[in-house]
N, CA, C and O atoms as a GROMACS GRO file, in nm:
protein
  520
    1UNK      N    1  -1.129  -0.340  -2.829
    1UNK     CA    2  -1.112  -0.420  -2.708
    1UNK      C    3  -1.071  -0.332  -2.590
    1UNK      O    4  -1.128  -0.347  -2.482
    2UNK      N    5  -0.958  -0.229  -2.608
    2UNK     CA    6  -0.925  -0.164  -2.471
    2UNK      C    7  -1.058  -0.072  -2.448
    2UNK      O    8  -1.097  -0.041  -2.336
    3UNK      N    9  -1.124  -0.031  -2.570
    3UNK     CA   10  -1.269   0.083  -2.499
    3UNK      C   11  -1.333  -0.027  -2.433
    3UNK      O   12  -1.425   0.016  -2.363
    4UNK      N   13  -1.318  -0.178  -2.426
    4UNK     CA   14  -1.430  -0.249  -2.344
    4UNK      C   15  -1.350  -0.251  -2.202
    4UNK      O   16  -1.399  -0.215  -2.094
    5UNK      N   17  -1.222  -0.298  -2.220
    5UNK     CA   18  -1.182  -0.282  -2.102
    5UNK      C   19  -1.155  -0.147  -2.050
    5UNK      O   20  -1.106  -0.155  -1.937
    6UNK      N   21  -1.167  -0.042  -2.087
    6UNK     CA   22  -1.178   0.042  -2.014
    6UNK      C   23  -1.338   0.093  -1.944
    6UNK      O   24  -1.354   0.165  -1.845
    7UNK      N   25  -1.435   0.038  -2.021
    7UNK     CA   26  -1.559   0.076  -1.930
    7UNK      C   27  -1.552  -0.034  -1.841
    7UNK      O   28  -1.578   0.020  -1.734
    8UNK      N   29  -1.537  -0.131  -1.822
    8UNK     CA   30  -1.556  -0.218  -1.725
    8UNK      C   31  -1.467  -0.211  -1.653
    8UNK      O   32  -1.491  -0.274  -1.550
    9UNK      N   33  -1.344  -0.150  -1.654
    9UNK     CA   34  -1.283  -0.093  -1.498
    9UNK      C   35  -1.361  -0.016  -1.443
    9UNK      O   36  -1.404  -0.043  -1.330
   10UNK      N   37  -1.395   0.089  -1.506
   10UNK     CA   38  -1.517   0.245  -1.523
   10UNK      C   39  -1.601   0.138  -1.407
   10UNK      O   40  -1.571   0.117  -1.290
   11UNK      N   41  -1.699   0.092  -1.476
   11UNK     CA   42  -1.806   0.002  -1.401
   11UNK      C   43  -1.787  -0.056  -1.321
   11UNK      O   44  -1.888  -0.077  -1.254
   12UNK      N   45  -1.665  -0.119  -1.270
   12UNK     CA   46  -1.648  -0.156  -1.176
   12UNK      C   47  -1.601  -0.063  -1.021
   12UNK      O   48  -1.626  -0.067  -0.901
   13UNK      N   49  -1.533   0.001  -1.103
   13UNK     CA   50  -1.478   0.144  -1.004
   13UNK      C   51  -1.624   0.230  -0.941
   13UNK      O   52  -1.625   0.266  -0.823
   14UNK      N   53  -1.710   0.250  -1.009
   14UNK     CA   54  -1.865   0.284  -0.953
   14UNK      C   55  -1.894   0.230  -0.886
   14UNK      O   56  -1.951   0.288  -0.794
   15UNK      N   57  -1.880   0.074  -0.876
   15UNK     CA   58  -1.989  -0.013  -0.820
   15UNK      C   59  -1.903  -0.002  -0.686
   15UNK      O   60  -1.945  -0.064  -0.588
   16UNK      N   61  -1.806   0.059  -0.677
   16UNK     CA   62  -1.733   0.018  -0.531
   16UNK      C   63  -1.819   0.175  -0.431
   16UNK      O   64  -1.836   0.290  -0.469
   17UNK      N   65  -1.854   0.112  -0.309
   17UNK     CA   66  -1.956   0.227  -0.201
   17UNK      C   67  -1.846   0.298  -0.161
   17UNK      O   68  -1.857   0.420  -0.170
   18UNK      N   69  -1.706   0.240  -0.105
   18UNK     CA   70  -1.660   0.374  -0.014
   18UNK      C   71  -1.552   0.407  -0.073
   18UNK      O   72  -1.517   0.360  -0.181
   19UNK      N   73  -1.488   0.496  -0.006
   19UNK     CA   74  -1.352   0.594  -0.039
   19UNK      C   75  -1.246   0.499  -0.002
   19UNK      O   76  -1.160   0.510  -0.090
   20UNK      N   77  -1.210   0.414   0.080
   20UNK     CA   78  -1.106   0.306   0.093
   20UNK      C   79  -1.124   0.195  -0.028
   20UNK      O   80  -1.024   0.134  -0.066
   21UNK      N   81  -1.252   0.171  -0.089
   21UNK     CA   82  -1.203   0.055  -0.138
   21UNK      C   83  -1.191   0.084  -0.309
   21UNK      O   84  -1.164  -0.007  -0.387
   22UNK      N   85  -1.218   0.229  -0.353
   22UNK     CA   86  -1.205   0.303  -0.441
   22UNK      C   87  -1.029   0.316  -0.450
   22UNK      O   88  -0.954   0.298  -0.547
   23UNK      N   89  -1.001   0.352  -0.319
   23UNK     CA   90  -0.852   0.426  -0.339
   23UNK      C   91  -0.743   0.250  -0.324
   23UNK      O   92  -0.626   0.231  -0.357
   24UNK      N   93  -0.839   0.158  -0.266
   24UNK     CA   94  -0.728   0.036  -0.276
   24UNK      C   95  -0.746  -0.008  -0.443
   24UNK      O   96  -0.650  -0.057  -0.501
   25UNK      N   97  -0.854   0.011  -0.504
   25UNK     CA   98  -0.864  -0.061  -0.645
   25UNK      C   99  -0.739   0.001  -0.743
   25UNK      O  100  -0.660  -0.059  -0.816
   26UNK      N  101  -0.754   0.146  -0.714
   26UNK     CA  102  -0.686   0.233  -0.775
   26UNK      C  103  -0.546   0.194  -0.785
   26UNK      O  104  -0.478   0.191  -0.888
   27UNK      N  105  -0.498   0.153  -0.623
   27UNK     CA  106  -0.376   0.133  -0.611
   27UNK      C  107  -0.371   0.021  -0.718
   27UNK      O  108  -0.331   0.038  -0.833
   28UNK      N  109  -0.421  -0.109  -0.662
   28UNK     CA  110  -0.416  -0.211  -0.720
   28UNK      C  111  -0.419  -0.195  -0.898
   28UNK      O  112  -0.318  -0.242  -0.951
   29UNK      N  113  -0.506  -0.145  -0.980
   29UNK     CA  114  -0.444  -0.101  -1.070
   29UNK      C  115  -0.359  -0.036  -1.128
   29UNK      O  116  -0.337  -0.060  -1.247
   30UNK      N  117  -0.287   0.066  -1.057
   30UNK     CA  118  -0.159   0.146  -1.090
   30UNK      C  119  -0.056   0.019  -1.096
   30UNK      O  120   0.003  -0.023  -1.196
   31UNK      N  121  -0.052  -0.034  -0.952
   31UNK     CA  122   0.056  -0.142  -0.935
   31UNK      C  123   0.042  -0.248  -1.001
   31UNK      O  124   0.133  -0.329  -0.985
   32UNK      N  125  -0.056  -0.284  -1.084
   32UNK     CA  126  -0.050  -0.391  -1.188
   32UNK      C  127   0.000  -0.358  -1.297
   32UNK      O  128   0.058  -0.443  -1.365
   33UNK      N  129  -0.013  -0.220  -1.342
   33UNK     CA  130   0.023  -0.159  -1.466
   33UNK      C  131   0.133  -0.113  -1.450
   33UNK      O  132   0.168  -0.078  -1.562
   34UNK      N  133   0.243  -0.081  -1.352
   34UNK     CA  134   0.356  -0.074  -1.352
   34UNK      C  135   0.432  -0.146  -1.283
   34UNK      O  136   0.552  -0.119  -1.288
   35UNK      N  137   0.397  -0.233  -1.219
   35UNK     CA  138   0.524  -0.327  -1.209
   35UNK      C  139   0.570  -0.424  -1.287
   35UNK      O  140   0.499  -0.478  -1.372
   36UNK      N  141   0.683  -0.452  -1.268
   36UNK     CA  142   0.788  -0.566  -1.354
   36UNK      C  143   0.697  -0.650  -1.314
   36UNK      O  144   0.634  -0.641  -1.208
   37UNK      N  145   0.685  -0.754  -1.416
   37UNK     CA  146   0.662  -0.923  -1.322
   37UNK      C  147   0.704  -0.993  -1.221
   37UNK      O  148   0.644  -1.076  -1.152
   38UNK      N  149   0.842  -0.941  -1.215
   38UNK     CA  150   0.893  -0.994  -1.104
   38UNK      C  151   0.811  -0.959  -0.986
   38UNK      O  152   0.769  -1.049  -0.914
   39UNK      N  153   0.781  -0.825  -0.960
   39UNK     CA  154   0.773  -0.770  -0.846
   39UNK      C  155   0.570  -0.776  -0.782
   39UNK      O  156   0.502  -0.766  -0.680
   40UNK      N  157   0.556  -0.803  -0.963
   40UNK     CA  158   0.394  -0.840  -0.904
   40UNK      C  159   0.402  -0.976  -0.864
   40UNK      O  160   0.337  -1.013  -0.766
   41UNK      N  161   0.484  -1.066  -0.935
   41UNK     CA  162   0.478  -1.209  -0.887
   41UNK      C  163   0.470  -1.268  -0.753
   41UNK      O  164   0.404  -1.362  -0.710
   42UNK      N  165   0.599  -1.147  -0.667
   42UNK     CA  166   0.679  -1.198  -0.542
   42UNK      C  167   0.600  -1.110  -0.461
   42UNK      O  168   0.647  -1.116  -0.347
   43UNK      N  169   0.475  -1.009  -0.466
   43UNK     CA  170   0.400  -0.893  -0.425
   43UNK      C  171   0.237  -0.975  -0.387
   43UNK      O  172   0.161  -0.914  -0.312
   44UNK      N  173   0.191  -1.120  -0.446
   44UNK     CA  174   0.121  -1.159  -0.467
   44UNK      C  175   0.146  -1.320  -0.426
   44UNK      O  176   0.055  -1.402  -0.440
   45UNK      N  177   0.272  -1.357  -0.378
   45UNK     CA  178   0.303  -1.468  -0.359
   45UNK      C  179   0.270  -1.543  -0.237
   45UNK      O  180   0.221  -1.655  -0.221
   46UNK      N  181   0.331  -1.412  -0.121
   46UNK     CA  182   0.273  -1.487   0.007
   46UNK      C  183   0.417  -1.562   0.045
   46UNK      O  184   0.410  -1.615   0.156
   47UNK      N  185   0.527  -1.577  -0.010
   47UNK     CA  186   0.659  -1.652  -0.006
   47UNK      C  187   0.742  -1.540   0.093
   47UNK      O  188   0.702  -1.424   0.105
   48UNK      N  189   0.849  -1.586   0.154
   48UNK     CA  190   0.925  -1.510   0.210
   48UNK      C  191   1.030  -1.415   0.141
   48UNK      O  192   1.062  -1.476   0.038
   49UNK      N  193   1.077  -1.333   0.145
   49UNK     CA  194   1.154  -1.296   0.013
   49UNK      C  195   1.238  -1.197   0.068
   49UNK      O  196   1.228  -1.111   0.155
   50UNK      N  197   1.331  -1.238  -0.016
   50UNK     CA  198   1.494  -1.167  -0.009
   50UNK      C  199   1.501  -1.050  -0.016
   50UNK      O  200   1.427  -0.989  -0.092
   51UNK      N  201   1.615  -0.974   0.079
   51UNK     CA  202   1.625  -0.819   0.082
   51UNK      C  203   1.624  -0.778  -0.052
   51UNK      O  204   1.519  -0.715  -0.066
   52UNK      N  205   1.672  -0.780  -0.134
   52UNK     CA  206   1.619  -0.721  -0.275
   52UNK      C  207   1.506  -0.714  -0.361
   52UNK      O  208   1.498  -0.643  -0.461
   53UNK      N  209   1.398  -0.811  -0.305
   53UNK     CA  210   1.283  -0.821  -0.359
   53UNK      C  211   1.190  -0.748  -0.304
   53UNK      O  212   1.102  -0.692  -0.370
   54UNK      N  213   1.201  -0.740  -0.165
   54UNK     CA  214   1.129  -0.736  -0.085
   54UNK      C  215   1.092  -0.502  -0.103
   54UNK      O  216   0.994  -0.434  -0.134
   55UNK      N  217   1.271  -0.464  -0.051
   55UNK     CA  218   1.316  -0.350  -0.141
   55UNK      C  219   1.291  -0.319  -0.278
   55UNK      O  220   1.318  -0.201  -0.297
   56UNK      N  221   1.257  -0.366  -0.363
   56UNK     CA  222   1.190  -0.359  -0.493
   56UNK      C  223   1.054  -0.317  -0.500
   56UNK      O  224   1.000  -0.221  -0.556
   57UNK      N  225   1.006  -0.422  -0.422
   57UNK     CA  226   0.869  -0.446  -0.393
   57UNK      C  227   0.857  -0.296  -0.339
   57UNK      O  228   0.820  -0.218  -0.426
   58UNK      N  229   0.876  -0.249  -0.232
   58UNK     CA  230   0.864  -0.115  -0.174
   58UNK      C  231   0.877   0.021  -0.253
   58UNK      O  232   0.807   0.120  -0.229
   59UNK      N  233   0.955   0.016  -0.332
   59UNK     CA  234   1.031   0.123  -0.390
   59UNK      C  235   0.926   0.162  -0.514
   59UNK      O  236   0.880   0.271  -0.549
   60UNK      N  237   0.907   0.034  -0.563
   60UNK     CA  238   0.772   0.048  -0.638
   60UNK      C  239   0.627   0.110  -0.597
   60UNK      O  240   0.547   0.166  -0.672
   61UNK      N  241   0.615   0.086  -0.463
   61UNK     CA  242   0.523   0.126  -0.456
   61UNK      C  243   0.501   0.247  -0.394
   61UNK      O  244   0.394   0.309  -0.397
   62UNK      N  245   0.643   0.295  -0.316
   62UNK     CA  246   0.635   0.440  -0.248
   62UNK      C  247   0.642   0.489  -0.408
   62UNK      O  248   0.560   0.579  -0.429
   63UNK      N  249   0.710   0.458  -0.509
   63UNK     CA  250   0.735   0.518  -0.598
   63UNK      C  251   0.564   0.558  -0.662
   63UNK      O  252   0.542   0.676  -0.689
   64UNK      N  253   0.479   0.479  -0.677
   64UNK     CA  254   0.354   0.472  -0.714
   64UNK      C  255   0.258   0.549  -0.612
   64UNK      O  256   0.148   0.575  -0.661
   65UNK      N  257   0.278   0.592  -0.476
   65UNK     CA  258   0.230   0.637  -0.429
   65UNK      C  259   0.116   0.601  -0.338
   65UNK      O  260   0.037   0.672  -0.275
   66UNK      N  261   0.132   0.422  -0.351
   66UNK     CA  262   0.015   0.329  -0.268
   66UNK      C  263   0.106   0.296  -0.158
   66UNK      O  264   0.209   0.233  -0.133
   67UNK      N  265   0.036   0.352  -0.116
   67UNK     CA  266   0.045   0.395   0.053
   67UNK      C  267  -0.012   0.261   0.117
   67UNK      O  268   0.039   0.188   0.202
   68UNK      N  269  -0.142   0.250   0.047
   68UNK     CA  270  -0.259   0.171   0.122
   68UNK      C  271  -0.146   0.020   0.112
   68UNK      O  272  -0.097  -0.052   0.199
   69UNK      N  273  -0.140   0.020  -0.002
   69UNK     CA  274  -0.064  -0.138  -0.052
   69UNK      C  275   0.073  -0.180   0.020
   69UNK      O  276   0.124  -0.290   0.044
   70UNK      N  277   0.111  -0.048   0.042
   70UNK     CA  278   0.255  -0.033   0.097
   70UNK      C  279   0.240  -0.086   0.266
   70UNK      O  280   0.320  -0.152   0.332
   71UNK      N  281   0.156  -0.050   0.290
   71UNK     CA  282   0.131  -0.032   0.451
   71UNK      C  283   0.090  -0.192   0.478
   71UNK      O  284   0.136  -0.270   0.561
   72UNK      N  285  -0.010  -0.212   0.378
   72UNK     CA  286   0.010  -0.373   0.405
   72UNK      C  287   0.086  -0.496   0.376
   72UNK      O  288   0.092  -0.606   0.432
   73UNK      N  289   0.161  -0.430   0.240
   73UNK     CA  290   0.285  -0.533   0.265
   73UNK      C  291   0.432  -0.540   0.328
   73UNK      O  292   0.514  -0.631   0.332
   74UNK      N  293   0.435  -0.428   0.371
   74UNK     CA  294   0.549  -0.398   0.554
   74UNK      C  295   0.457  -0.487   0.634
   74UNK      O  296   0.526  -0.580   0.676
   75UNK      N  297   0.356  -0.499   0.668
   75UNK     CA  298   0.320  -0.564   0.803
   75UNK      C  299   0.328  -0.693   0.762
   75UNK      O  300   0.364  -0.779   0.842
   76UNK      N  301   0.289  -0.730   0.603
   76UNK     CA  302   0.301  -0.894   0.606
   76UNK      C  303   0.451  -0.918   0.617
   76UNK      O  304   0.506  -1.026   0.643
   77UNK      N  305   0.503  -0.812   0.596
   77UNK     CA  306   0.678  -0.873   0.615
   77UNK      C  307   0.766  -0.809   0.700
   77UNK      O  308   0.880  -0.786   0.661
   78UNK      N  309   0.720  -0.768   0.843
   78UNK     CA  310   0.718  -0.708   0.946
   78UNK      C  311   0.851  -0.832   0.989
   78UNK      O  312   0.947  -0.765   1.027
   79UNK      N  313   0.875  -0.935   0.993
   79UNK     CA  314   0.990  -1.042   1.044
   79UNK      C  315   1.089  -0.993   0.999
   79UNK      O  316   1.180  -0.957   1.074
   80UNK      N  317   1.099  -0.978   0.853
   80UNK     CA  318   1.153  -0.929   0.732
   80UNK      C  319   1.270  -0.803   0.833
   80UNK      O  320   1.387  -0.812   0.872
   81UNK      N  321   1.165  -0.695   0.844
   81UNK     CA  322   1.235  -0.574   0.889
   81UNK      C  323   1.280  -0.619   1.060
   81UNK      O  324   1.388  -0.588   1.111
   82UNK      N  325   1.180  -0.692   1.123
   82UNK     CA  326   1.281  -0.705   1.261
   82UNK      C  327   1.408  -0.781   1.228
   82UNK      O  328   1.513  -0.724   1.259
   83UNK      N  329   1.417  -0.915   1.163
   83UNK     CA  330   1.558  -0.939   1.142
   83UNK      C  331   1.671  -0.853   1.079
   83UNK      O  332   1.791  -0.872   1.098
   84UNK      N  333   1.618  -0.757   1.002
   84UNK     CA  334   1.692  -0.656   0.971
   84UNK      C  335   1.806  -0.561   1.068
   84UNK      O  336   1.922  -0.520   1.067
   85UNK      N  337   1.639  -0.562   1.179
   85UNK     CA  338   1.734  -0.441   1.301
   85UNK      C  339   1.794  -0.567   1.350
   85UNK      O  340   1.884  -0.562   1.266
   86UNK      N  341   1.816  -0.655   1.403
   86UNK     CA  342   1.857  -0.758   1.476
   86UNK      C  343   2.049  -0.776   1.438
   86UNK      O  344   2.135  -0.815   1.518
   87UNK      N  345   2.071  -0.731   1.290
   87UNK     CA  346   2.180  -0.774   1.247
   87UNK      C  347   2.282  -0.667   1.347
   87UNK      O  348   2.238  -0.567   1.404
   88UNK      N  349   2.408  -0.710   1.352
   88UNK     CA  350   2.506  -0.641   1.399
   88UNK      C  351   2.528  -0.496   1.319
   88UNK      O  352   2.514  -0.381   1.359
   89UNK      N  353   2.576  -0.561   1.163
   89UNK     CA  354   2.638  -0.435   1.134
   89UNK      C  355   2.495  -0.309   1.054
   89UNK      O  356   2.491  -0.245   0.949
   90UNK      N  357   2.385  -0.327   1.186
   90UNK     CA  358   2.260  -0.204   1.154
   90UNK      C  359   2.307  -0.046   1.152
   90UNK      O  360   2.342   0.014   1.254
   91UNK      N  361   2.302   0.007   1.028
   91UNK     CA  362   2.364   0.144   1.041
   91UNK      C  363   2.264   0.196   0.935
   91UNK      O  364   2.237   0.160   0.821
   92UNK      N  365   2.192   0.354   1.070
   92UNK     CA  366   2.100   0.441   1.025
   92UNK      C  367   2.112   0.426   0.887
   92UNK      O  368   2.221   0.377   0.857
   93UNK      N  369   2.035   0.451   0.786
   93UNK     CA  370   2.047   0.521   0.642
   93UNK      C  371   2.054   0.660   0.651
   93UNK      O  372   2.008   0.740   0.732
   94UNK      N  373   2.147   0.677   0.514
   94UNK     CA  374   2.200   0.812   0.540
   94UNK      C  375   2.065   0.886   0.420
   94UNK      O  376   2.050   0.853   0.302
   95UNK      N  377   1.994   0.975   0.484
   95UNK     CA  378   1.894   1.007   0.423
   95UNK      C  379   1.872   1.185   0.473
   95UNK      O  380   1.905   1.227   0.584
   96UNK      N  381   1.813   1.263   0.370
   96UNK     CA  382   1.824   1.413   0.437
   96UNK      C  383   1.712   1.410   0.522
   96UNK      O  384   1.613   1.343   0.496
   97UNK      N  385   1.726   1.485   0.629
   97UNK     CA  386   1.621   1.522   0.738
   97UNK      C  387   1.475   1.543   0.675
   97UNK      O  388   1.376   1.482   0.714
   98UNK      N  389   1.475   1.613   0.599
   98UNK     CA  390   1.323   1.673   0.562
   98UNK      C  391   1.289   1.546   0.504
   98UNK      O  392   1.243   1.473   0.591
   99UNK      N  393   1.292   1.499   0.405
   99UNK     CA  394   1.321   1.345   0.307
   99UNK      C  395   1.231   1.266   0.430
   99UNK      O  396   1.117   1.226   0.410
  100UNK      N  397   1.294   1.254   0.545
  100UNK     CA  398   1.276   1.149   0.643
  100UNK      C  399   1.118   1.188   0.704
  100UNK      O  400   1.020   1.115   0.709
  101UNK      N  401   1.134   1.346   0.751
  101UNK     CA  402   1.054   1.382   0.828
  101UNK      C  403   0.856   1.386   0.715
  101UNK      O  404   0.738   1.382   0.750
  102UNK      N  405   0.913   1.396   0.608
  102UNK     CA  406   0.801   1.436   0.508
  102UNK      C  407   0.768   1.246   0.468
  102UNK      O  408   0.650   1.236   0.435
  103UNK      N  409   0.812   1.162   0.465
  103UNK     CA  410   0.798   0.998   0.478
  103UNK      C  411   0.686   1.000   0.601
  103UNK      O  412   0.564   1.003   0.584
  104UNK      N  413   0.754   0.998   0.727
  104UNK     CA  414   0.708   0.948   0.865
  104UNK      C  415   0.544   1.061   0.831
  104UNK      O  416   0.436   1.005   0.848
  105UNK      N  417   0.545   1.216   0.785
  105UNK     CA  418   0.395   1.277   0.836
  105UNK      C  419   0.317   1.221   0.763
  105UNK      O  420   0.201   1.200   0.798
  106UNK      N  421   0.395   1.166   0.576
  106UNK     CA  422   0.291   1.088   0.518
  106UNK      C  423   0.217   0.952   0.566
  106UNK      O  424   0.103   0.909   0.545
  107UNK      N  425   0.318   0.906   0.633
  107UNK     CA  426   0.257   0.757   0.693
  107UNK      C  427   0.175   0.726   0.823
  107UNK      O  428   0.138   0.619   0.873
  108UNK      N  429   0.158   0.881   0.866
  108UNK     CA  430   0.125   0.891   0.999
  108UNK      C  431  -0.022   0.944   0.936
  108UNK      O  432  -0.127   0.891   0.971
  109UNK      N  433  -0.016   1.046   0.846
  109UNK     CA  434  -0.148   1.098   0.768
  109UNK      C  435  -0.202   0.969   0.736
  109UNK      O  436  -0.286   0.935   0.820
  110UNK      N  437  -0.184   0.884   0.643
  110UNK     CA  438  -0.233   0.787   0.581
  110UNK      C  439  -0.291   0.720   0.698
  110UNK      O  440  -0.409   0.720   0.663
  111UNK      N  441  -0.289   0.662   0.815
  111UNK     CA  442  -0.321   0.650   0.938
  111UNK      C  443  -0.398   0.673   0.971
  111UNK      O  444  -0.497   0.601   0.973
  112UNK      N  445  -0.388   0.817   1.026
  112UNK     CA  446  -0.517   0.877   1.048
  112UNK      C  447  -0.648   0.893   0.928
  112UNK      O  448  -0.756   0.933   0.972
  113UNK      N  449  -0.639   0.867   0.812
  113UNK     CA  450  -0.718   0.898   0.716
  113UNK      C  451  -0.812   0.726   0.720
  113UNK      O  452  -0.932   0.703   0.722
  114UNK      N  453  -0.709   0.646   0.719
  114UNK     CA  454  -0.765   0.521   0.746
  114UNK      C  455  -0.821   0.495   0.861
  114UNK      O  456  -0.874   0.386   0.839
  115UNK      N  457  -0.846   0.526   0.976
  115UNK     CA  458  -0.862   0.545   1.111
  115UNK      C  459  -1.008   0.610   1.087
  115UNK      O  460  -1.100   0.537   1.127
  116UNK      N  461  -1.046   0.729   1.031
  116UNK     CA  462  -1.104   0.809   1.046
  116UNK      C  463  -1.207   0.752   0.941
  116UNK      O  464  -1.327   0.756   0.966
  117UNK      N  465  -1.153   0.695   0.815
  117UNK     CA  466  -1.272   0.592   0.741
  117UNK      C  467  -1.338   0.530   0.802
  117UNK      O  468  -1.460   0.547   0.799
  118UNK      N  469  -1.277   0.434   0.880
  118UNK     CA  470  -1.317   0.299   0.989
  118UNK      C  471  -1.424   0.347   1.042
  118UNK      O  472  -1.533   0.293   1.026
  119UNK      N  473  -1.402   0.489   1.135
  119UNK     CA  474  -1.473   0.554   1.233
  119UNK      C  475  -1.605   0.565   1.154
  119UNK      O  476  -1.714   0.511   1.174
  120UNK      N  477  -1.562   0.657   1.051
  120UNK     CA  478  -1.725   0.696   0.976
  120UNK      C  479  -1.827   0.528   0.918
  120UNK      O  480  -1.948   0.509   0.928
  121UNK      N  481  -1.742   0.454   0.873
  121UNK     CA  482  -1.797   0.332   0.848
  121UNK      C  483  -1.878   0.308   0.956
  121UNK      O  484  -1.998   0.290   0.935
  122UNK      N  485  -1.831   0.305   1.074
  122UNK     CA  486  -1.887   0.246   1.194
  122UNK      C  487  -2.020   0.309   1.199
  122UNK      O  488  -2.118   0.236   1.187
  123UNK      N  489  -2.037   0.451   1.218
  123UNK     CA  490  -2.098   0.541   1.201
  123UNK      C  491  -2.231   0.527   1.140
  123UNK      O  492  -2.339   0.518   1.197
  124UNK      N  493  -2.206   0.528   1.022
  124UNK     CA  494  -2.283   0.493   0.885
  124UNK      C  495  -2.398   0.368   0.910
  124UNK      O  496  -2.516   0.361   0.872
  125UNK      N  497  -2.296   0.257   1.003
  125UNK     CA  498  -2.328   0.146   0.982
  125UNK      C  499  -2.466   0.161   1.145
  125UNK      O  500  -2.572   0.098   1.141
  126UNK      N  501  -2.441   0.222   1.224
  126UNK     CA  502  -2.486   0.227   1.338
  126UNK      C  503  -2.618   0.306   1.275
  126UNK      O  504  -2.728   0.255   1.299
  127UNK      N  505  -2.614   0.422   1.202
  127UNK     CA  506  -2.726   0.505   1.164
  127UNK      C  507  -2.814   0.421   1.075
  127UNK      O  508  -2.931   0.460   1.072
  128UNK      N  509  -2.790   0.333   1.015
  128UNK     CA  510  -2.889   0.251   0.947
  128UNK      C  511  -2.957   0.178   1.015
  128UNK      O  512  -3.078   0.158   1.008
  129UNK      N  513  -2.881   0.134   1.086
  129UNK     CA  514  -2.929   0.054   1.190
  129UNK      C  515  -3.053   0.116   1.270
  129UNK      O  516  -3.141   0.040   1.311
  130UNK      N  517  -3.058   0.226   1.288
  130UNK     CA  518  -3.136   0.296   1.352
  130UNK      C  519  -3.262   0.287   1.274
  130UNK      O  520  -3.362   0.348   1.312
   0.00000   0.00000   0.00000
């Protein structure tokens, strides 16, 4: 049974055309295969969710290295982090410089890499056209 399910991820992972939706499947399977239930549950819910879940949710996935997944579930819970800064007692995290600075070039890379997909998509899509 797992050699079947493993060619039909296989087969399915082929059948995908570009480099974004290869590297979101990927994510999406890492993060199915390692998260708690909890965190796929409340990751998949669409519900509003509590600083600890929400932090879970994240930690998992910087921990996993989906960037792609990560990036879109900060923006769905973008309220989340403004009420955060909003509170009174908001105090920096105490985190080492490099730590911080090597976060922000990854998320700024990931950016541009996604940016630069889009572009070539467009691209691609215009030359056929032709």
């Amino acid at each position: 049974m797992s050699c079947i399910l493993a060619q039909e991820l296989l087969r399915q992972f082929n059948n995908l055309t570009t480099t974004d939706e290869r590297i979101c499947y990927m994510e999406n399977l890492r993060f199915m295969m390692s998260a708690n239930d909890f965190d796929y549950a409340n990751y998949y819910s669409g519900k509003e969710l509590t600083e600890s879940e929400f932090y879970s949710i994240v930690d998992k996935l910087y921990q996993l290295d989906n960037l792609h997944m990560l990036s879109d579930f900060v923006k769905k819970n973008k309220k989340f982090l403004f009420h955060e800064l909003d509170e009174d007692d908001f105090e920096m995290p105490t985190m080492n410089e490099d730590a911080l600075l090597t976060r922000i070039y990854r998320i700024i890379q990931h950016g541009r890499l996604q940016q630069e997909g889009e572009e070539l998509d467009s691209e691609s899509t215009q030359v056929k056209s032709l």
